[in-house]
C-alpha positions as a printed Julia matrix, in Angstrom:
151×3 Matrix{Float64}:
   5.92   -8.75  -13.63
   7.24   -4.83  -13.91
   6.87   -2.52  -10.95
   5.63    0.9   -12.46
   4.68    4.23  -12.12
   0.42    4.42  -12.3
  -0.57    6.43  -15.38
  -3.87    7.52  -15.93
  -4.43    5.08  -18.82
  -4.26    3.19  -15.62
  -7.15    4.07  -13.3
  -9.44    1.5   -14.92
  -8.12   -1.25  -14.34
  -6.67   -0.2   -10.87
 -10.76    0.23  -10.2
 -11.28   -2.92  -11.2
  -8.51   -4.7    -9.38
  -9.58   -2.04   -5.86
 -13.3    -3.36   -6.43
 -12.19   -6.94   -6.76
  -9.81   -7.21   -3.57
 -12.05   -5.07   -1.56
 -16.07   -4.92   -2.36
 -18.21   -2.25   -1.57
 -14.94   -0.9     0.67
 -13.0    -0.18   -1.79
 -12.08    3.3    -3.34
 -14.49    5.08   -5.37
 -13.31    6.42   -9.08
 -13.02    9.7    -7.65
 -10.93    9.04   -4.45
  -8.5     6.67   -6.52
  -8.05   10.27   -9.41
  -8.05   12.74   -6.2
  -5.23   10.07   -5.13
  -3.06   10.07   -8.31
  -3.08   13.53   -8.54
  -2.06   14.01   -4.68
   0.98   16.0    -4.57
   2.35   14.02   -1.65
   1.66   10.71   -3.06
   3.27    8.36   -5.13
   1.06    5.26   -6.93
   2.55    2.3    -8.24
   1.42   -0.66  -10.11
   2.22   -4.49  -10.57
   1.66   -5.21  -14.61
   1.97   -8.54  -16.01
   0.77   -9.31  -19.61
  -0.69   -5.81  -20.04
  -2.78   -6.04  -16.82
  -3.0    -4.78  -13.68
  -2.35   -7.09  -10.8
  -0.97   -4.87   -8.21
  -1.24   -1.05   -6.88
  -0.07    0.55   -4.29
  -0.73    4.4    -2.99
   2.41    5.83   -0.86
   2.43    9.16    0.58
   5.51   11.51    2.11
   5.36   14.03    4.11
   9.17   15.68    5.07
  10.28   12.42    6.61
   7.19   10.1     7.11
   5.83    8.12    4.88
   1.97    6.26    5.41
   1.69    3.21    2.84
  -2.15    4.15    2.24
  -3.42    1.24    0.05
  -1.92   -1.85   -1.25
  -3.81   -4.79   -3.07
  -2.84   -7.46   -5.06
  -5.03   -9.37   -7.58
  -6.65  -12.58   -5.47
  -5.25  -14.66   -8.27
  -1.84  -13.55   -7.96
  -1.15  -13.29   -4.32
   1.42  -15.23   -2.41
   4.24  -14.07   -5.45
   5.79  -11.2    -3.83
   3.94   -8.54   -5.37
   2.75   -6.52   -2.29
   6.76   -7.12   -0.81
   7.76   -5.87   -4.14
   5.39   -3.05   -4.7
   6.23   -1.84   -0.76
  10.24   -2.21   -0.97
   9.86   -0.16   -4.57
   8.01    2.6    -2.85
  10.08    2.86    0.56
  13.56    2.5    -1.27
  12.94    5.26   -3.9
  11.56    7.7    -1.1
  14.23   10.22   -0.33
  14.74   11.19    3.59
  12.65    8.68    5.17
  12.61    8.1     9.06
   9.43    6.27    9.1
   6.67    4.34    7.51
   3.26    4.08    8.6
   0.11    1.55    7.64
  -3.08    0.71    8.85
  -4.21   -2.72    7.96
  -7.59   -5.0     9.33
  -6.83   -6.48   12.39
  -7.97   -9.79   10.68
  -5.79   -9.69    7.7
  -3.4   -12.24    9.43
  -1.26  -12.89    5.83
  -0.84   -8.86    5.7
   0.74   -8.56    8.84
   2.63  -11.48    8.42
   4.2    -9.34    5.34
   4.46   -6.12    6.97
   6.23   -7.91   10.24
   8.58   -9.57    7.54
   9.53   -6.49    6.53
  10.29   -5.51   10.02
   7.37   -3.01   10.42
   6.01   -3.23   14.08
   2.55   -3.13   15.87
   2.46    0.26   17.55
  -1.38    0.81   17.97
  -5.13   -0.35   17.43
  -7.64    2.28   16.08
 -11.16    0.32   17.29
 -13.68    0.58   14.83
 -11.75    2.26   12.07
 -12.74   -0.16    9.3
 -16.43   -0.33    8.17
 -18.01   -2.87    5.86
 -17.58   -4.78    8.53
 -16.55   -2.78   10.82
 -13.05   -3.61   12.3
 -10.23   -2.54   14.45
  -7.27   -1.51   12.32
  -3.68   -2.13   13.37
  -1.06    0.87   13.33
   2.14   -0.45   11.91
   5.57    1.16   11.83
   8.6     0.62   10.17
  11.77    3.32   11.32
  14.93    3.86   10.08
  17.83    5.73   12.03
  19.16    8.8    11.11
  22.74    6.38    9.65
  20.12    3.84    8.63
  18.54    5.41    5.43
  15.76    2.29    4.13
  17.03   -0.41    1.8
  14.31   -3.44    1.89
């Protein structure tokens, strides 16, 4: 598995794998281009065998980052390919103080992750998810000024 920079030759199969982990949620063709071309935001993928089986969207902003979308192929979960995918985007970020992420309040293994990687409950936004509709939870994950982010 290679950790990679998302290409446009890309977006296809990112679709696919967005539509597969999330259903009628998930990004439409034109929100996952208006993404890539983001000048704040950096998108990664997970390739193994020629395929997509990870992607995640990281933006910056001075020195705060927001992890905006991660997924990971339902066949290939449980490998280390959302821990990878995150720790490639927050270690190659320059200046970073902070992370951000919002993730479904019943997506127990995410959390699990994101707590692993020492990011901390914060906040609940009620009713920020739809299809079903669901509380999100605000994570964050800060660094000190001497304490630049190596995960």
């Amino acid at each position: 598995m290679m950790i990679k920079e998302m290409l446009p030759a890309h977006v296809k199969q990112v679709k696919v794998l967005l539509d597969t982990c999330f259903g009628e949620s998930a990004w439409t063709m034109d929100a996952l281009c208006s993404q890539l071309e983001k000048l704040d935001s950096r998108c990664t993928v997970a390739i193994e065998d020629d395929t997509v089986i990870g992607f995640l969207a990281f933006e910056q902003v001075v020195d705060e980052g927001s992890i905006v979308e991660v997924a990971v192929h339902p066949d290939c979960r449980r490998r280390g390919i959302a821990r990878s995918l995150i720790t490639s985007a927050i270690n190659s970020a320059d200046g970073l103080h902070s992370v951000f992420l919002e993730v479904r309040e019943s997506n127990t293994p995410a959390i699990k992750l994101y707590e692993s990687l020492g990011f901390e409950r914060i906040a609940v936004r009620k009713g920020y998810y739809d299809r079903p509709k669901e509380d999100a939870v605000i994570m964050n994950l800060s660094f000190s000024v001497c304490n630049e982010p190596n995960l």
